[in-house]
matplotlib code that plots the C-alpha trace (Angstrom):
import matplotlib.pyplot as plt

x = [-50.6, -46.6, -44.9, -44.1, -48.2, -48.1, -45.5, -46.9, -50.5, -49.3, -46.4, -49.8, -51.5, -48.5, -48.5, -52.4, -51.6, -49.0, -50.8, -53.0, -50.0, -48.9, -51.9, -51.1, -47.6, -49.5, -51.8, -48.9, -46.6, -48.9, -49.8, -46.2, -45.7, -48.2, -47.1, -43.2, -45.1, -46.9, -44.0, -41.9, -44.1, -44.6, -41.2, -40.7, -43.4, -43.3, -39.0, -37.9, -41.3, -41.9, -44.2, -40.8, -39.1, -42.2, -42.8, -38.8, -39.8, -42.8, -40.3, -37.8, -40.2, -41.0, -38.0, -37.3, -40.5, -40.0, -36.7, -37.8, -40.7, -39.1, -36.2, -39.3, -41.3, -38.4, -37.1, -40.9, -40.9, -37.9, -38.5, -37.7, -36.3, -37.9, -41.8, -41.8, -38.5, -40.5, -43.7, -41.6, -39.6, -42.7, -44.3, -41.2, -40.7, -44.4, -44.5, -41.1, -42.7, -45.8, -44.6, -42.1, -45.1, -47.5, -44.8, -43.9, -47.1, -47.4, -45.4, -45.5, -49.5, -50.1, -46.9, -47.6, -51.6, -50.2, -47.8, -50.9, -52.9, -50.1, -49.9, -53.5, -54.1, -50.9, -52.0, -55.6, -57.7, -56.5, -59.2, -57.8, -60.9, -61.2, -57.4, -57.8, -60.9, -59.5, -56.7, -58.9, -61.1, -58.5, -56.6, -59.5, -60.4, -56.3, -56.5, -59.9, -58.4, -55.3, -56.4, -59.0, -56.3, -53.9, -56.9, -57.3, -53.5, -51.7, -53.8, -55.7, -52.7, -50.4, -53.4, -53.7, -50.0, -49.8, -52.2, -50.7, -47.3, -49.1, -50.6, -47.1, -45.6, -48.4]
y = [-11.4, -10.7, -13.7, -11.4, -11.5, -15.0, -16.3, -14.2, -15.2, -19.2, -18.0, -16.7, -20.2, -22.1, -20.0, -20.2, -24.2, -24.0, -22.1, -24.8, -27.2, -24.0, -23.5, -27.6, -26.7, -23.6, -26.0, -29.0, -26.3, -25.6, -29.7, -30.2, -27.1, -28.3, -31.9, -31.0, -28.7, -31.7, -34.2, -31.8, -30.9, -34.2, -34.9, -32.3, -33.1, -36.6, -36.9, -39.9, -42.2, -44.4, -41.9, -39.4, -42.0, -42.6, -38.7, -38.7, -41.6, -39.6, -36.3, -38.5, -39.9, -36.6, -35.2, -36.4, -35.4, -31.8, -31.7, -33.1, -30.7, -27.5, -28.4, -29.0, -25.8, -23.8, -24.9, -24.7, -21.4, -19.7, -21.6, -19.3, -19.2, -19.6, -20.4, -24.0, -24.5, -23.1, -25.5, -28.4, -27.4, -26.9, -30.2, -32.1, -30.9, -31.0, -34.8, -35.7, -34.1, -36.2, -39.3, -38.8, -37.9, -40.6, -43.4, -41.5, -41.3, -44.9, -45.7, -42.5, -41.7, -45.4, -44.9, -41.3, -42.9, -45.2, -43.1, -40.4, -42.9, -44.8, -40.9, -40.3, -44.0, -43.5, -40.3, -39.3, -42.8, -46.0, -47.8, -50.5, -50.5, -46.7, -46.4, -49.6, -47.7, -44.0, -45.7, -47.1, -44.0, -41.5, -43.9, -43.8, -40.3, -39.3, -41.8, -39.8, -36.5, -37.7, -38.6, -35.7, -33.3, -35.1, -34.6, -31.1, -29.9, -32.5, -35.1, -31.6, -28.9, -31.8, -32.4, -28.5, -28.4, -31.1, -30.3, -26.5, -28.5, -30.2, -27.1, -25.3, -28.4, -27.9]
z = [15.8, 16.8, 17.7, 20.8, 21.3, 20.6, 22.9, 25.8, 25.3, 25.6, 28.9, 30.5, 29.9, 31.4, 33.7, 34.8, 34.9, 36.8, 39.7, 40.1, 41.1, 43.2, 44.9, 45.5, 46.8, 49.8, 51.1, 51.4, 53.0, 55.7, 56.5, 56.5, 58.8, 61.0, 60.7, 61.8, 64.8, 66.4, 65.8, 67.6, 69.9, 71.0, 70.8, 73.3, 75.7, 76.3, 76.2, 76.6, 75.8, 73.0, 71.8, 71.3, 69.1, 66.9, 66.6, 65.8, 62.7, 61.9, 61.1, 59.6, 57.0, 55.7, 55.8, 52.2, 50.6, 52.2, 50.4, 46.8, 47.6, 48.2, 45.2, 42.4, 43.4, 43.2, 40.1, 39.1, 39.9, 38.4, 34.8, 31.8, 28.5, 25.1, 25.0, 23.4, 26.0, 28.8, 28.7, 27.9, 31.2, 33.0, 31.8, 32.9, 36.6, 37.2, 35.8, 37.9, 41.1, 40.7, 39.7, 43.0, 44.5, 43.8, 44.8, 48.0, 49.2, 49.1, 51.9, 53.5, 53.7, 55.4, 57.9, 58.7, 59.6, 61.7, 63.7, 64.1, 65.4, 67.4, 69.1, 69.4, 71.2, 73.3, 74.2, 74.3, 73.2, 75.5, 73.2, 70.8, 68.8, 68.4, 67.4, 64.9, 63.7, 63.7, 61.5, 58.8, 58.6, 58.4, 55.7, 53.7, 53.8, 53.0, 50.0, 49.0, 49.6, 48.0, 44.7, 43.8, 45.0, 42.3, 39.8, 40.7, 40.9, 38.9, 36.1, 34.6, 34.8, 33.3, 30.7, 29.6, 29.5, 26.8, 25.2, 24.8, 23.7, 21.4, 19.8, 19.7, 17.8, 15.2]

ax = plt.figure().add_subplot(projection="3d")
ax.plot(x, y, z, "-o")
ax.set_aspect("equal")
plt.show()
């Protein structure tokens, strides 16, 4: 086997890791589509209303993740150069992104809850015990989501990656 042969066959590796954190990166484009839609949307409808400036927090929170977001991806994306240089580079933005990732979504998954349901009970559920309970439920099923999505796109590809480093230092 050509080192040619060689360095392509371990590229296409990286390179079927790394779609898993892509695949990742579709999905979170579209929430955070959909996300900026509603805020805005609400924004627009209800001017003027508490419910505006919350929706105008709600937009301002994520703001800073979209950036980070869009600026790892990227660079994820364009990575090239020599093999071993390559899956070192890989390894290191995808760690970076998920370590900014994991400590974002600390603050932002529980404030992004509560100004959901804070919208929901302003505008469609005038209950205080079905917005105290819609809060809780859809916390716990984010943190769910949230962590066997980081499995999936993040703890394995990160894994294989390593492990792939490992076999090129050998």
């Amino acid at each position: 086997m050509t080192q040619t042969q060689f360095d392509k066959i371990i590229r296409s590796k990286t390179r079927q890791h790394q779609n898993d954190s892509f695949r990742f990166f579709w999905a979170s484009l579209a929430l955070q589509i959909i996300v900026y839609s509603f805020l805005t949307h609400v924004i627009v409808k209800y001017w003027g209303s508490i419910t505006m400036l919350v929706s105008i927090a709600g937009i301002l929170m994520y703001v800073p993740f979209t950036v980070v977001f869009m600026k790892k991806f990227k660079s994820m994306a364009v990575a090239h150069g020599p093999i071993k240089e390559f899956v070192v580079k890989q390894l290191a933005l995808l760690e970076s992104f998920y370590t900014f990732k994991k400590r974002y979504e600390m603050i932002l998954i529980p404030m992004m809850t509560l100004i959901g349901t804070f919208i929901m009970y302003e505008l469609y559920f005038p209950y205080m015990n079905v917005a105290i309970a819609l809060f809780f439920v859809t916390l716990a099923s984010c943190i769910i989501a949230i962590r066997e999505e980081n499995k999936k796109s993040f703890d394995i590809p990160l894994s294989k990656l390593k492990m792939i480093l490992d076999d090129l230092n050998s």
